[in-house]
N, C-alpha and C positions, 0 to 999 in steps of 0.2 A: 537613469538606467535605459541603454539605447535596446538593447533585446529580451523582451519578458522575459523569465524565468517559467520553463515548461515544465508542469508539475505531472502526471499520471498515476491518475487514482486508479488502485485493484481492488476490493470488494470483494475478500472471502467470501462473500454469501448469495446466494441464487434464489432466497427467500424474497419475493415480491416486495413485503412491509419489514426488508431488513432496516435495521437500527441503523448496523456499520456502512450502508450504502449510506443512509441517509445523511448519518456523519459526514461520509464524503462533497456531498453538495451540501451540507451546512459547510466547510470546511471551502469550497468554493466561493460561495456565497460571504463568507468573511475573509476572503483573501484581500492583501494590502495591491493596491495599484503594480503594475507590475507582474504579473502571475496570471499563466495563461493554463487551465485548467482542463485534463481532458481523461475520459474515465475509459477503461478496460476491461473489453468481455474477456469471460474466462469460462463462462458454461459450457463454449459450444468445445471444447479441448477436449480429445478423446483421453479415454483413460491413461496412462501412461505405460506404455509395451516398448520394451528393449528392442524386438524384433520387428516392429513397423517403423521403429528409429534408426533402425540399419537399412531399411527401404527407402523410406524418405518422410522428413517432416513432414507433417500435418500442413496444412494453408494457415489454421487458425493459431499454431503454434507459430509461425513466423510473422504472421502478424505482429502477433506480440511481441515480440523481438523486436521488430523495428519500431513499434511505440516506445518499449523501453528504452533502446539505442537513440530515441528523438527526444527524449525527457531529461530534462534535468537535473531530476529528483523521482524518487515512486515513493508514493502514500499507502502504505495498507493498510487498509480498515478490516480486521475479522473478529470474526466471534468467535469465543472459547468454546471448544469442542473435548470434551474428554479428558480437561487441566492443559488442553493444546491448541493449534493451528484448528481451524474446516478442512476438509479432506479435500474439495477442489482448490482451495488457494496451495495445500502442498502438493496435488498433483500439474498444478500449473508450474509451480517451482521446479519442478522434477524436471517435466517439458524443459527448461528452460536449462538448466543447468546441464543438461548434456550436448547443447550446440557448440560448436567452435565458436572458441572468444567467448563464452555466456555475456550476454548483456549487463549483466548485475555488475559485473568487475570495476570495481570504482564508482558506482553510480551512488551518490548522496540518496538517502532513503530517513522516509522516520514511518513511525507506526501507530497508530489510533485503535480503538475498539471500544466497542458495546455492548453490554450485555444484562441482562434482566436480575444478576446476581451484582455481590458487594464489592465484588474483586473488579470488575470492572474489565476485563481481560485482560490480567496482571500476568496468567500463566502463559498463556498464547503469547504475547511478545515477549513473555522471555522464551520461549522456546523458536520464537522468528528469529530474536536475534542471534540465538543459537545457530540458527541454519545458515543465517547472514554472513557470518563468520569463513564457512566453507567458501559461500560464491564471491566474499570482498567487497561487500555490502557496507556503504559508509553509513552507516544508521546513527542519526542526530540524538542525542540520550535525555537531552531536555529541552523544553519541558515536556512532560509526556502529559498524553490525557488516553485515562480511563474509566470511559464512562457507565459507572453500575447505577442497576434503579433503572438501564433506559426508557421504559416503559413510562415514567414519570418524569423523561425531559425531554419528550418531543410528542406531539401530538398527533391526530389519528393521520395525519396525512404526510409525515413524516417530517415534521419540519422542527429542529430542536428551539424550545420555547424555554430553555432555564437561561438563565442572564447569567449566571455565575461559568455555565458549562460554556455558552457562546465565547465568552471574554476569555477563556483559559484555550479556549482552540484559535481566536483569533490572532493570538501572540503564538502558538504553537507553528501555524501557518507560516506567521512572519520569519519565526525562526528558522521555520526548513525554508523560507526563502533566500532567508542568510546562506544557511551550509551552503544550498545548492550555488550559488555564488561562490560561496570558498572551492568548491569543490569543480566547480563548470572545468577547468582548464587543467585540473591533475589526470595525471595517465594510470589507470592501474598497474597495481607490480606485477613484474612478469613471473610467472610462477615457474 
């Protein structure tokens, strides 16, 4: 493989000792040779307003855009809020889907999550993938991991210590390595 695979990690969470960030760099940290890893703020995105959108994007909004437009693939990692999404990971979506061309359109995607319940964030990716659907989101369907109990598979410094959870993200990795491969050279449908 002559050109890594560029993965970009999002992180629903602004919480310092998040789980799902942390997922993200374990998630790095067990990537297969090959995969070139790079994460994305999304705090600093102001709230989302139609009328400062007809002014002019944000700086932090286009940022973003071109990380995604440079990515391969995009990883979410968030935590279930309300049986859903975090409110900034959908106000970053929002940002994003109202650009010309949105960056999503075809891009290879899979989705991880953490959380201190059993479900693991079973509701929230389905409801991402929901939203995936709109923007033309290639989202990888397996194998998925989500990870409930997090509080008991990673330790205080955030570093996931269960061998069972490492081993089922480290094949997950591999496999969004794969799509994004399948995926690197298709053009999204013109809508």
């Amino acid at each position: 493989m002559s050109d890594p695979v560029r993965i970009l990690g999002i992180s629903g969470s602004l919480r310092a000792g998040s789980y799902n960030s942390a997922a993200l760099r374990a998630a790095q940290a067990l990537a297969p040779e090959g995969v070139q890893f790079e994460f994305a703020e999304i705090g600093d995105l102001p709230l989302y307003d139609d009328d400062q959108r007809h002014q002019a994007f944000p700086p932090a909004v286009l940022r973003l855009e071109q990380q995604i437009r440079s990515a391969d693939a995009v990883l979410f990692a968030s935590p279930e809020y309300n049986y859903s999404i975090s409110g900034v990971l959908k106000n970053a979506i929002d940002w994003l889907s109202r650009l010309d061309h949105q960056p999503f359109a075809g891009k290879a995607a899979g989705i991880i999550g953490a959380s201190g319940g059993l479900l693991g964030t079973a509701r929230a990716q389905y409801h991402l993938r929901q939203i995936g659907v709109f923007l033309d989101l290639r989202f990888m369907n397996r194998p998925e991991v989500m990870i409930g109990g997090a509080q008991n598979r990673f330790d205080s410094s955030g570093t996931l210590t269960d061998a069972a959870t490492r081993e089922i993200l480290a094949k997950f990795v591999a496999a969004l390595r794969d799509w994004a491969l399948a995926h690197r050279r298709q053009a999204p449908l013109k809508q």
